[in-house]
N, C-alpha and C positions, 0 to 999 in steps of 0.2 A: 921743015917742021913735020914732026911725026904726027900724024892724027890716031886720038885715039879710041880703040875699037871695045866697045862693051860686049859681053862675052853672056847670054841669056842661058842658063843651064834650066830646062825646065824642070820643073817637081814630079819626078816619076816616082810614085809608090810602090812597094814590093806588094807579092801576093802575100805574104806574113802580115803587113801594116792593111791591106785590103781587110784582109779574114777581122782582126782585130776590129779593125770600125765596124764593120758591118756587127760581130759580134757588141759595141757599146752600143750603137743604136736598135739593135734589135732590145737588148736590156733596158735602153732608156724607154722602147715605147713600149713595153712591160707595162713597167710604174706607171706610165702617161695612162695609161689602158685600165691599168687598177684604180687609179686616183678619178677618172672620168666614170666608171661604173660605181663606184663608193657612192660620190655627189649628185648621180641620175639614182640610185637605193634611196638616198636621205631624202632627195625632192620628192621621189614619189610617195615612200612613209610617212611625209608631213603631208601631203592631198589626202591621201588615203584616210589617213589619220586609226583607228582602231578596227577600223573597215577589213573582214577577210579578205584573204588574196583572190585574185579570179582565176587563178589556175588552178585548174583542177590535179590533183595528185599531189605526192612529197616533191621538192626540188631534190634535187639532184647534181647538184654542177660541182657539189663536193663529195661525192659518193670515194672518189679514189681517196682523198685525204682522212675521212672517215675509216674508209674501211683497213688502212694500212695500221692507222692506230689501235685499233678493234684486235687487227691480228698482233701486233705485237703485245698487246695487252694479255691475249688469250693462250696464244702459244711462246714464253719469255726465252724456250729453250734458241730459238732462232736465230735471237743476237748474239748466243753464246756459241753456236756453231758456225755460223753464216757470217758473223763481222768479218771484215776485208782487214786484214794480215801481211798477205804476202804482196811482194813486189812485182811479181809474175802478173805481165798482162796479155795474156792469150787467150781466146777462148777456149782453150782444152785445160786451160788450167782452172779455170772457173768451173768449169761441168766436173772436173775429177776430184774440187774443193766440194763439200757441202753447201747448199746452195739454195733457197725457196726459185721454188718453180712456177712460174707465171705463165698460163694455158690459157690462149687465145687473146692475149696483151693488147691486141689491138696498134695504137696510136704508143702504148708503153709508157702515161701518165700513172698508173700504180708504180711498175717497175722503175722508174726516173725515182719517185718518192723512196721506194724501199733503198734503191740502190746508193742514189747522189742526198736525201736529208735521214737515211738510218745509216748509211753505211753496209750496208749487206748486199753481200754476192746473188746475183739474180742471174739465174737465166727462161728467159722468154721464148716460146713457143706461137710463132703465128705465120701464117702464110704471106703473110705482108711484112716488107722490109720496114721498117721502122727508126724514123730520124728521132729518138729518143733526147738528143743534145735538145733542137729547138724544141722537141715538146714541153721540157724541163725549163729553158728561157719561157716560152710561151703562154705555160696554161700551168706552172706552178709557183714558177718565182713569182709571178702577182701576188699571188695567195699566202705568199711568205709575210711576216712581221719586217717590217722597214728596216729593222738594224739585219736582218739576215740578206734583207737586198743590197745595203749599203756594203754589206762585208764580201758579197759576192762581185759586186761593180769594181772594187777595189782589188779582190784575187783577177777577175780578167784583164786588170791594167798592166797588172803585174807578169800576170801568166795568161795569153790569151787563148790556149788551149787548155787551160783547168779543167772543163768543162770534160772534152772529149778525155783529158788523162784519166779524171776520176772514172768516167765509163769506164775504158780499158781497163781499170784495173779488176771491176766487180761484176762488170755485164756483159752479156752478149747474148745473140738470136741466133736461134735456127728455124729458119725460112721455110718451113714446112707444114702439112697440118697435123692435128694431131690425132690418132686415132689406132684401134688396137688393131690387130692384123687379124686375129678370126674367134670366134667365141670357142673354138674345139680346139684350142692350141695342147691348152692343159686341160688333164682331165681330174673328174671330182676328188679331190681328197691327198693334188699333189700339191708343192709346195712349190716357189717361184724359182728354188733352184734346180725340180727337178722337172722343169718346163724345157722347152725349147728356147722360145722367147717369146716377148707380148708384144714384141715391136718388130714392123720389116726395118724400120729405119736403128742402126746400132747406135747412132750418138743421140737419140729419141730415150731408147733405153738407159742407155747411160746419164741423161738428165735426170730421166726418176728412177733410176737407182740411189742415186747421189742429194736425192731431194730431203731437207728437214723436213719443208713442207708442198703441197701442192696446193696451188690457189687457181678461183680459175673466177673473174666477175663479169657477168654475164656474157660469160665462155659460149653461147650460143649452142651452136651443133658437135662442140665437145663437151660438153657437159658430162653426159653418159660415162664417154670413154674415161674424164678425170676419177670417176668412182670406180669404175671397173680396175685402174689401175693402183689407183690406191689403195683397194680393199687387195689384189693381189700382190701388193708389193709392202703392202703394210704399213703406207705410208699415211699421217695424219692431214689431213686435207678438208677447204674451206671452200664452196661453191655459194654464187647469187647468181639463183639461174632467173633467167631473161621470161626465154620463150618456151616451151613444151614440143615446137615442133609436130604437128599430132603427122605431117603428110612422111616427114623423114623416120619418124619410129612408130610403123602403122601397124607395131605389137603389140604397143602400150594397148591392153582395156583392163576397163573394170565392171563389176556385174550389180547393177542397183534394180532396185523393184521396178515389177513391169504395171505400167500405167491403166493395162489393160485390161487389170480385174482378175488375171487367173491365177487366183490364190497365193503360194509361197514362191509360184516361179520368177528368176530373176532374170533379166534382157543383156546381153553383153555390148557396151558402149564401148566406143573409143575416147580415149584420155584427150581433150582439151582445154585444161585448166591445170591450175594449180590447185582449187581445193579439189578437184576428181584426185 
């Protein structure tokens, strides 16, 4: 009599069906994440009750979602140059498209919004590499309306790299910082093409060549450099500067009356604010 032998195949998962879960559960605890901050909002505006907030200053946690809208409201030509078209996903192909220019992106919560809920070609500028995919699961899709999460849950089911395709098509970073190469490049009265160039880096230049817009939100220690190049390359451009820096631009002064009585003369301070 044969005896017979059960044959155990275990459940080994591919790395495709890995990426995928991990992908839905990082989605599901999105929503878990938004729905739990919703019901600590509501409980705490029912204690509070009509009571001002105790934090001092504006919130800010939507400052990206605000300001993306702002710009497309201000500047309309953007969607009409910069919407994603072509099927080409290279980053050389994006920098030589028209493209809004994002200087000092950071984390790349603006650029995620222009790029993956407008549709427009973005390329980002910052020294730091940037995992734009999770930041976009992470800290936007919360903030999205529930049928636009639902409809995004169901494209990962379907397609579990949606996410990174749509990138490829309209984004990409160059890992660098951003800053002009010297104030005596060009001299008074020439024009950008009859400069040498405003960039050591050539695919630096070529981003704001190629720029509809340049944006730059609380760009830090480029701040500067985004006006300098925009005012030279004639490009329309949108800053929310942070800080002043007074220790890195210790040229910035201005000259206000002197406190100490001698007539019309004035004392020359350095810049530390923003009303100076």
């Amino acid at each position: 009599m044969e005896a017979s032998i059960n044959t155990i195949i275990p459940d080994v998962k591919t790395k495709e069906q890995k990426r995928e879960e991990g992908r839905r559960r990082a989605l599901e605890m999105a929503i878990a994440k938004q729905t739990s901050e919703s019901n600590t909002r509501t409980s705490n505006n029912k204690r509070r009750g009509n009571r001002k907030s105790d934090r001092h200053g504006a919130r800010n946690q939507h400052r990206h979602k605000h300001f993306a809208k702002w710009i497309l409201d201000k500047f309309p030509h953007i969607v009409r140059e910069c919407s994603s078209s072509s099927s080409s996903t290279t980053d050389e192909a994006t920098m030589n498209n028209r493209h809004v220019l994002d200087i000092a992106g950071g984390k790349g919560e603006l650029s995620a919004r222009l790029a993956l809920c407008h549709s427009l070609r973005v390329v980002m500028i910052d020294p730091r590499p940037a995992d734009v995919a999770s930041v976009y699961l992470n800290s936007v899709v919360p903030k999205l309306p529930k049928k636009w999460q639902h409809s995004l849950e169901e494209q990962l089911r379907q397609t579990p790299s949606f996410i990174e395709d749509e990138l490829d098509k309209r984004f990409s970073q160059l890992v660098t910082y951003f800053s002009v190469a010297s104030d005596d490049i060009c001299s008074d009265g020439d024009g950008v093409d009859d400069c040498k160039v405003l960039f050591e880096d050539e695919a630096v230049e070529k981003a704001v060549r190629n720029a509809s817009l340049i944006i730059g939100l609380h760009a830090d220690g480029a701040t500067e450099a985004i006006v300098d190049a925009a005012l030279r390359y004639n490009k329309p451009f949108v800053i929310v500067p942070c800080c002043v820096f007074p220790n890195l631009f210790r040229h910035r002064f201005i000259y206000v009356e002197d406190d100490a009585g001698n007539g019309n003369e004035k004392k020359k301070v350095a810049v530390r604010s923003h009303e100076q």
